[in-house]
C-alpha positions, 0 to 999 in steps of 0.5 A: 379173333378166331371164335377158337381163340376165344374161347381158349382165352374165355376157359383160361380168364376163368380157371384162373380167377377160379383158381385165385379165389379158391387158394386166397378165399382160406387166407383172406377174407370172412368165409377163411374157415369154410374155404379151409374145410372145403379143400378137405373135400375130395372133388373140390380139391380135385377141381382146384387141381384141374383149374390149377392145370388149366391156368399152368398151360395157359400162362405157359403158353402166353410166355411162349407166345411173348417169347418167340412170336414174330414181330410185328413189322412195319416195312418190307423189302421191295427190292434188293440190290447188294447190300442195298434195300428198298422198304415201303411202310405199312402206313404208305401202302394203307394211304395208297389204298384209301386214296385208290378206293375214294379216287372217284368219289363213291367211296370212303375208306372206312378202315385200312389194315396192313398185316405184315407176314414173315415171308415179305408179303403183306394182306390188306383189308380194307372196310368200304362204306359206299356214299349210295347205294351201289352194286357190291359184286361189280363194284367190289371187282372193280376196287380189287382189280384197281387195288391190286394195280395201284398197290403194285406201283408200290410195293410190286407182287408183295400183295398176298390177299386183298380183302374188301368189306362193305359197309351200309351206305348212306341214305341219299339226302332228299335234294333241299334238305338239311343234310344236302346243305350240311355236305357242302363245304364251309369255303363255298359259304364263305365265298358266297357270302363275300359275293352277296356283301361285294354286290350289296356294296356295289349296289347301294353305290351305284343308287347313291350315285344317281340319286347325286346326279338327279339332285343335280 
């Protein structure tokens, strides 16, 4: 949110509630009479007339908004032929994105965001967190041009903007250490373990086995 829209939503949120209490304070409430004497006041009244105003444009504009804002889409047309369409998903073109980020490893893909626009064209803004620290201004390049090819295979020229943003990387794990241990994957503990009970069985086998063949 653009710091413009938010404080026109800050203005608004508070001439309304300003102009709330001042026209239910002489209705409800404990302090009814003084809330009442007070709108005999000229510049009291002139300032629930002004926050009056405020809150009207501001409810005015918000039903605008309702009405005639565009939808949001989900898809946009890659092809045309005839009658006949061919539309890929925001969610497609996000997956195509994330897999092209962390394809070799260095990166996760954070977050991955899709705006739609009504000419057919989609931005993409894509929040990268690095496994190590990394060179951002060459890498970031290099993801870039890799985005723009692999979303062209997907939704062809219908990419407008590609936004990439980088996040803190991970501290590097001291070799050894706990954190090294806890990145590797439980299947290869599991996997260990059969081994080492498969050895052990296998060992106390083969004592138990020489052990008959001397007591023989």
């Amino acid at each position: 949110m653009s710091g413009i829209k938010r404080f026109l939503l800050i203005v608004f949120a508070l001439s309304g509630l300003l102009c709330l209490a001042a026209l239910a304070l002489p209705w409800i409430g404990p302090v009814q009479g003084q809330a009442t004497r007070l709108l005999a006041n000229q510049n009291y009244f002139y300032g629930v007339q002004a926050v009056l105003a405020i809150t009207f444009v501001g409810l005015l504009v918000t039903l605008l908004c309702a009405c005639f804002a565009p939808r949001k889409r989900k898809t946009i047309v890659v092809e045309k032929s005839g009658g006949d369409k061919i539309t890929v998903s925001t969610d497609a073109i996000a997956s195509q994105a994330s897999h092209t980020v962390e394809s070799d490893g260095r990166f996760v893909a954070d977050k991955v965001h899709v705006r739609t626009r009504g000419d057919n064209h989609v931005k993409v803004n894509v929040r990268v967190k690095p496994r190590l620290p990394v060179d951002v201004a060459a890498e970031g390049m290099r993801l870039h041009d890799q985005l723009e090819g692999s979303l062209a295979n997907v939704c062809g020229n219908k990419v407008q903007r590609i936004n990439l943003e980088f996040l803190e990387a991970d501290p590097a794990p001291a070799r050894g250490s706990s954190l090294e241990t806890l990145q590797i994957p439980q299947s290869v503990y599991e996997r260990a373990s059969l081994m080492r009970e498969s050895s052990d069985s296998g060992a106390g086998t083969a004592s138990s086995y020489t052990a008959t063949s001397e007591g023989e």
